[in-house]
VOGU-3710 file (C-alpha; in Angstrom, 3 decimals, decimal comma):
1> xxxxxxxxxx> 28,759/-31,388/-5,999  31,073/-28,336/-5,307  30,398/-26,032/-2,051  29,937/-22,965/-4,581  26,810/-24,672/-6,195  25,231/-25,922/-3,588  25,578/-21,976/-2,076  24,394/-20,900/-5,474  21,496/-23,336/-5,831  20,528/-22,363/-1,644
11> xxxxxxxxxx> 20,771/-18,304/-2,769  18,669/-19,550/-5,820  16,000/-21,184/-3,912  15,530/-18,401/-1,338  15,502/-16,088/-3,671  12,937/-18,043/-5,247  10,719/-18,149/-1,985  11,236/-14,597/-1,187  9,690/-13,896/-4,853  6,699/-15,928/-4,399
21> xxxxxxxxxx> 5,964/-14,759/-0,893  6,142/-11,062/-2,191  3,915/-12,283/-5,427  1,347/-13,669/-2,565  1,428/-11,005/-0,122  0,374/-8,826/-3,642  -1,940/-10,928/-4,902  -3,968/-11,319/-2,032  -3,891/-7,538/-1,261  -5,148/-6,896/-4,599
31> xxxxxxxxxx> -7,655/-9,665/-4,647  -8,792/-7,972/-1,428  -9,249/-4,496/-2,810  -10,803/-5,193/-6,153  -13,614/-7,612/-4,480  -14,220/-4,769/-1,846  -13,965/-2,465/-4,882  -16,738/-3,901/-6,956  -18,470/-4,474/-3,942  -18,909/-0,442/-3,347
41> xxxxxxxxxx> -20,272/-0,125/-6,865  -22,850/-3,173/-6,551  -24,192/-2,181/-3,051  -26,187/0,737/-3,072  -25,919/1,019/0,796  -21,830/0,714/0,411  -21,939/3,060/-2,650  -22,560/5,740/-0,016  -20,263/4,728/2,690  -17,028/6,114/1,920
51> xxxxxxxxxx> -15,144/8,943/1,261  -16,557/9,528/-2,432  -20,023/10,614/-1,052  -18,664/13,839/0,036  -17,250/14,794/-3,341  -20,816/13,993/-4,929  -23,059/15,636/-2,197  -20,856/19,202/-2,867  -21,088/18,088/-6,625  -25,237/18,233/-5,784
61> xxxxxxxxxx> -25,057/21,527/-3,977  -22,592/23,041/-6,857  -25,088/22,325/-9,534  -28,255/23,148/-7,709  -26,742/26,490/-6,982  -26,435/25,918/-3,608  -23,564/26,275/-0,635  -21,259/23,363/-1,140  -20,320/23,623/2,521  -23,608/23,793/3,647
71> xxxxxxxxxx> -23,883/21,458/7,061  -27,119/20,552/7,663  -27,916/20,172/3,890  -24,570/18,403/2,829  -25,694/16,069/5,959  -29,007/15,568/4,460  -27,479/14,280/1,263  -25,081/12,098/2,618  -26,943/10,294/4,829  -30,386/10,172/2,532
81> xxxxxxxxxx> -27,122/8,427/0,105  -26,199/5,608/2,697  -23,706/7,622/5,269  -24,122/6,003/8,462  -25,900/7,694/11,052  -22,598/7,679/13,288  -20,466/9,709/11,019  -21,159/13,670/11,523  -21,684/15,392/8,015  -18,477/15,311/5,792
91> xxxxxxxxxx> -17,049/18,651/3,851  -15,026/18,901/0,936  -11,808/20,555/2,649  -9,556/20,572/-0,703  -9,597/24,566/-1,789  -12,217/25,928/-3,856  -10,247/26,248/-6,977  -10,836/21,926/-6,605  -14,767/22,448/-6,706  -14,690/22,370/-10,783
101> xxxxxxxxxx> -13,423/18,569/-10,631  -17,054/17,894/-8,465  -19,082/20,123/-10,223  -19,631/17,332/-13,165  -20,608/14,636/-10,535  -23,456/16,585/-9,318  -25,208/16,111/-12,460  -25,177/11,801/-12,346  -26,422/9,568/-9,907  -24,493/8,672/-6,754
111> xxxxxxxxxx> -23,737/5,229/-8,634  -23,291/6,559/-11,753  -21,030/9,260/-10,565  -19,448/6,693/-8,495  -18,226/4,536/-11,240  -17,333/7,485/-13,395  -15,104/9,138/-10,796  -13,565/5,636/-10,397  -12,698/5,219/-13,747  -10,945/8,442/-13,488
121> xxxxxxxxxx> -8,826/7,519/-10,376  -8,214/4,021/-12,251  -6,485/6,056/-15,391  -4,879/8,202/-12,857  -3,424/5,492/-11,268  -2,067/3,991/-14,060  -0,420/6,841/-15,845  1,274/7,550/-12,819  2,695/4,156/-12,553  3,600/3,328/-15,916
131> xxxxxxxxxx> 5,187/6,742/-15,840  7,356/6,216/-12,978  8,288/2,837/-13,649  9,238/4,222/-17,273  11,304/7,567/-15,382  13,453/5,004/-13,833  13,740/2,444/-16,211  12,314/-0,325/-13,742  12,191/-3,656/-15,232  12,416/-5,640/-12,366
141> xxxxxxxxxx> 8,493/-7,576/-12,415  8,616/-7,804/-8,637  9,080/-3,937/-8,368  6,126/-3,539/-10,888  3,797/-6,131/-8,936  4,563/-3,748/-5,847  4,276/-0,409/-7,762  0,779/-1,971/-8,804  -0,313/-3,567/-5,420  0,338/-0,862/-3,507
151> xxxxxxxxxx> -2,178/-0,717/-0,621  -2,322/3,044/-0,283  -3,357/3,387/-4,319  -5,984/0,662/-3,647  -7,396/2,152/-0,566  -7,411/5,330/-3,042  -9,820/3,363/-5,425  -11,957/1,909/-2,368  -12,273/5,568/-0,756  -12,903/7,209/-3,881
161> xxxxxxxxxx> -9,997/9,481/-2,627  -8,552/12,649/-4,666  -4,718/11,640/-3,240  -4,172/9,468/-6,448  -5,053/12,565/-8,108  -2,195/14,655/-6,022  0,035/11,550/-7,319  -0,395/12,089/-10,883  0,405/15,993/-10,667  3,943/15,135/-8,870
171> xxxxxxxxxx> 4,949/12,377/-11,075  3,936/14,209/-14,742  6,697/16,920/-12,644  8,752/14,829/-12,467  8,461/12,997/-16,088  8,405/16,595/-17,959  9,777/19,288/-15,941  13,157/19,155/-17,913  11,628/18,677/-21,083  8,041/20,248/-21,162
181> xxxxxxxxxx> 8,250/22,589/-18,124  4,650/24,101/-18,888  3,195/21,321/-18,751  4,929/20,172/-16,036  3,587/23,334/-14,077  0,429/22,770/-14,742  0,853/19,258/-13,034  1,355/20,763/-10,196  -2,092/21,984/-10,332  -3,218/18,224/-9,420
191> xxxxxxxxxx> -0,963/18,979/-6,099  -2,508/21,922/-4,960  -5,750/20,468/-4,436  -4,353/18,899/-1,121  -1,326/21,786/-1,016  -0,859/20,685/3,165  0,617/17,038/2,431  3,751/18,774/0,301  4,241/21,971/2,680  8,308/20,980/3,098
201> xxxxxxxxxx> 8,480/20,216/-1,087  6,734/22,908/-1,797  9,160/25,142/-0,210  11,893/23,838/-2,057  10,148/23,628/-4,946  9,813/27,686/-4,854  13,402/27,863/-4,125  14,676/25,673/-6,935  12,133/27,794/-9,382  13,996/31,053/-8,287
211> xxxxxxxxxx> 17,470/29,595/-8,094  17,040/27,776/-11,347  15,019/30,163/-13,181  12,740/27,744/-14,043  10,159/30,302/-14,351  7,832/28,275/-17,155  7,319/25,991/-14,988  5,307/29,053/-12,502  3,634/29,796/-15,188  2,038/26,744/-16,243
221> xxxxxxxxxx> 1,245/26,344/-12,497  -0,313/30,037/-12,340  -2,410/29,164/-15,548  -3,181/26,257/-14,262  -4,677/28,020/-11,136  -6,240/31,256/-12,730  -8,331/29,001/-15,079  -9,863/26,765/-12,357  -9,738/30,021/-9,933  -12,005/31,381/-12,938
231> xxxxxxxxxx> -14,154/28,051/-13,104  -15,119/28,445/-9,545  -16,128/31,639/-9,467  -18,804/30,933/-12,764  -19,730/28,201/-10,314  -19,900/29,902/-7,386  -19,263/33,528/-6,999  -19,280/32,957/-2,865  -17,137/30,307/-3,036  -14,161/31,542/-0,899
241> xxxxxxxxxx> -16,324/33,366/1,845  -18,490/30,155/2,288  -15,308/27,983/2,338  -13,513/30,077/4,857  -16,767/30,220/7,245  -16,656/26,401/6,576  -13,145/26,296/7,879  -14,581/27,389/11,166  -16,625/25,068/12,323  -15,919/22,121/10,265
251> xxxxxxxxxx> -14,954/20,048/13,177  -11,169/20,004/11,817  -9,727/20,065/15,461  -11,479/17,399/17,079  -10,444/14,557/14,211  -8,309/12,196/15,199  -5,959/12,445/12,470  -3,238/10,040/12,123  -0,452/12,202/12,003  2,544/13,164/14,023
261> xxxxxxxxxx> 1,371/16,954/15,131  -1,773/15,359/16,065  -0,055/12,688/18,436  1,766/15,941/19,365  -1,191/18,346/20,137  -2,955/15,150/21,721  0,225/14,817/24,276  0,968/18,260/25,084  -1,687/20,275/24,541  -5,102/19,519/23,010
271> xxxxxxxxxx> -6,301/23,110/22,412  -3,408/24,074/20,783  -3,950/23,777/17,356  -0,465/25,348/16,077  1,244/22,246/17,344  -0,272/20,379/15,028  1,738/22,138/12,746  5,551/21,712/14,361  6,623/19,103/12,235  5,402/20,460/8,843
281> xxxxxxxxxx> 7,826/23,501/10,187  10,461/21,755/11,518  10,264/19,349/8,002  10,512/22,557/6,318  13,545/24,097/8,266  15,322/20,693/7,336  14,433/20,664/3,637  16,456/23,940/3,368  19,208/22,575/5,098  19,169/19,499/2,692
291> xxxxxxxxxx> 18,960/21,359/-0,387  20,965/24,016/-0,220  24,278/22,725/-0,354  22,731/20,358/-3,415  21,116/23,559/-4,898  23,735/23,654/-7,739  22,941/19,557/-8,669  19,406/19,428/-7,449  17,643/16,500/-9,116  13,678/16,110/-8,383
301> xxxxxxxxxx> 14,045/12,323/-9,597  17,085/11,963/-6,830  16,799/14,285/-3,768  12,829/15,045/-4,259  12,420/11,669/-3,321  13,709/11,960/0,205  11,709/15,458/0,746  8,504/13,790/-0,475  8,782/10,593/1,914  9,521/14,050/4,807
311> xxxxxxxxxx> 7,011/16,413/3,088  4,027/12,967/3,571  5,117/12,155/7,445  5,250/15,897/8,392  1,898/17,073/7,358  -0,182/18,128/9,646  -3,504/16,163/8,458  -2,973/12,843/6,684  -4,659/9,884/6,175  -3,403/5,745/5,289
321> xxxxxxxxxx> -4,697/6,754/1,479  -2,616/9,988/0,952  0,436/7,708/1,805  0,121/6,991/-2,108  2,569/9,940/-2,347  5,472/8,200/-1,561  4,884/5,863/-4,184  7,695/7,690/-6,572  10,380/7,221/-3,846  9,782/3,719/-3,049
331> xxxxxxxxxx> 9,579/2,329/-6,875  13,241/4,761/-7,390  15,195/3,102/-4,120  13,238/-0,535/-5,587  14,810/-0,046/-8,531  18,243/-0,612/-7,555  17,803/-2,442/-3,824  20,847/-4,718/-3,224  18,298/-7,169/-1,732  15,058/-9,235/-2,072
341> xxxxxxxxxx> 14,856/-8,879/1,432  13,858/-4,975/0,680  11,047/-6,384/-1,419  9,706/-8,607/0,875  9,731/-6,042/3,428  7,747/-3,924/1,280  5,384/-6,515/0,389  4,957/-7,048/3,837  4,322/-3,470/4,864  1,578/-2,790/2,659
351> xxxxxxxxxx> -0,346/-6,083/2,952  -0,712/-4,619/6,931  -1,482/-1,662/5,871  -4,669/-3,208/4,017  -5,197/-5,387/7,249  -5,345/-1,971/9,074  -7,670/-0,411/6,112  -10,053/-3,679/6,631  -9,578/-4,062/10,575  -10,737/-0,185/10,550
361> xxxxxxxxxx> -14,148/-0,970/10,528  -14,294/-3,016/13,430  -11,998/-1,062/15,667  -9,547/2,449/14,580  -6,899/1,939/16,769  -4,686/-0,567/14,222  -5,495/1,684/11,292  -4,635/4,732/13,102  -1,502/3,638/14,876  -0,575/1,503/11,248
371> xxxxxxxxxx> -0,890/5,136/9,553  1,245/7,233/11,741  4,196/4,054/11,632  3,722/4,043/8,329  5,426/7,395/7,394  8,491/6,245/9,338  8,494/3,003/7,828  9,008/4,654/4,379  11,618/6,482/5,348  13,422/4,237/6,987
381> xxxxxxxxxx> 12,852/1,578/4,311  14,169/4,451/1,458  17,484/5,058/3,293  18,344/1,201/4,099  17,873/0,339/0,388  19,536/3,083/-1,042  22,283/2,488/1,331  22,047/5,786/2,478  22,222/7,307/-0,951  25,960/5,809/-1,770
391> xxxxxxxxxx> 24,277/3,891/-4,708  21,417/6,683/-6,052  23,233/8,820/-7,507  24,830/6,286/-9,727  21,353/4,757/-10,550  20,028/7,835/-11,554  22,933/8,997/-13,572  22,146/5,954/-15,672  18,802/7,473/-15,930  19,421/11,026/-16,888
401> xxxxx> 22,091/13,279/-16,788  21,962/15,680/-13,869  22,034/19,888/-14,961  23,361/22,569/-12,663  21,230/24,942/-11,465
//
């Protein structure tokens, strides 16, 4: 047999192994998450310990007329609903033009509201992927079994988190913002309900708006906010005072948040709570300098990839679930990697990130330290298979065409 076949059969059968490793490393991550999954919605005691019980207990105060940032009866509720004993009283600290999303849950059950909620983040979820992987024309099943095992989305569905949420309002931006730009705006709505993970995009995003003249797309984003600005105040007139009294003593300085300005503040000084907030500036101060000399080209399906993947590892409070974010950047720079080596890598990544999610409960230190890595890992995955952007533009001309601003 020829040299050249027996290279090409070798190439075939590690490419072969590479596949079924990534397919493995996925399946077992999702097997993971969907038995832990139904597991929350079976177990009454597990029903109430996770994220999700903080959404219904404000959901409970919001309908009984109460304040929905009310400590010692918020703590009352979520511990009466299966919130360890260890874990101080939880707030909801999105703004209060989110409190109409919560408002319904109040009404159900904590199981009922549970699995409704769930089914919510579950259609989330997948509009946002089969959008994306539609935006960039990704075909490629190994792409699609990471787009769809991606352990930040699952821990999402476990936590009962609003970030999946946050992920649907960028990506219908980024399907519709040439095309339908009101709608578009009023995506953006989903993103202001956790506005401090985006601080560096949003800026830009401002920019490009005035720049551009892109002006429809403010407006559905201003609609978008008067209406549920208007919702909350027929819900609660004292919404903003309580929230901002909230804000005070809601313990928000002493969590150990896995983020970079934490590690900062931790390292240099503890009682400083501005430096928490150095690299959101200093990710800010470099998104100008990246976009303005690609202000007359700017494509959000190109460059808004790279200021997302800064925008997530800059923000000053962050968790392993609002890592979801990036999702849009990885699936574009998977779309075209030169290598199934990328994939695997990938795969790789975010089955120990749901080794970190699982390990959590026994000890923090993996999760937290796997979190803050994690940010770095994106980007440094993004610019090794893009090949530092040499080969993006040309996959995402095939895409779309790109307008001046």
């Amino acid at each position: 047999m020829p040299i050249s076949h027996l290279s090409v059969n070798r190439n075939s059968h590690v490419s072969a192994a590479l596949q079924a490793i990534v397919a493995s490393a996925c399946g077992l991550a999702c097997l993971a998450s969907v038995v832990c999954f139904l597991l929350v919605h079976v177990d009454r005691g597990m029903a109430g310990n996770r994220d999700f019980v903080v959404y219904w207990a404000t959901g409970r105060q919001l309908v009984q007329h109460g304040n929905p940032y009310d400590a010692e009866v918020l703590r009352g509720i979520e511990h009466t609903a299966g919130l360890p004993s260890r874990y101080s009283v939880g707030y909801m600290r999105n703004p209060p033009w989110s409190l109409p999303l919560v408002w319904p849950l109040g009404l159900l059950s904590l199981r009922a509201a549970s699995i409704a909620a769930s089914l919510g983040l579950i259609a989330a979820f997948i509009a946002s992927v089969r959008m994306l992987l539609g935006l960039y024309e990704c075909r490629n099943r190994v792409v699609r079994l990471l787009a769809w095992s991606f352990a930040p989305a699952l821990i999402c569905l476990i936590w009962g988190q609003t970030s999946l949420l946050v992920l649907l309002g960028f990506v219908v931006f980024l399907r519709f913002y040439r095309t339908r730009p009101i709608l578009a705006g009023a995506g953006l709505w989903l993103c202001a309900l956790k506005p401090h993970l985006l601080l560096p995009l949003g800026v830009i995003l401002v920019a490009w708006i005035v720049l551009s003249k892109s002006y429809r797309i403010l407006f559905g984003t201003g609609a978008a906010l008067l209406v549920s600005a208007a919702a909350t105040l027929a819900i609660d007139p004292h919404a903003w005072n309580e929230y901002v009294r909230m804000a005070g003593y809601s313990g928000f300085e002493t969590d150990p948040i896995p983020s970079l300005g934490m590690l900062l503040r931790t390292h240099v000084a503890p009682g400083v709570i501005a430096l928490q907030f150095v690299p959101a500036a200093l990710g800010c101060a470099w998104a100008i300098v990246y976009f303005w000399p690609r202000r007359h080209n700017w494509d959000w399906a190109r460059e808004g990839c790279l200021l997302l993947l800064v925008s997530v590892l800059a923000a000053p409070y962050a968790y392993l679930n609002d890592h979801v974010l990036v999702l849009p950047a990885l699936v574009f720079a998977a779309s075209f990697a030169s290598s199934r080596s990328y994939f695997l890598a990938l795969a790789v990544a975010s089955a120990v990130l749901e080794v970190a999610f699982f390990a959590n409960r026994l000890t923090p230190a993996p999760f937290y330290w796997a979190t803050v890595a994690a940010g770095l890992f994106w980007i440094a995955w993004y610019v090794a298979a893009t090949r530092l952007g040499s080969h993006a533009a040309d996959a995402v001309a095939k895409i779309a065409p790109v307008h001046s601003v």
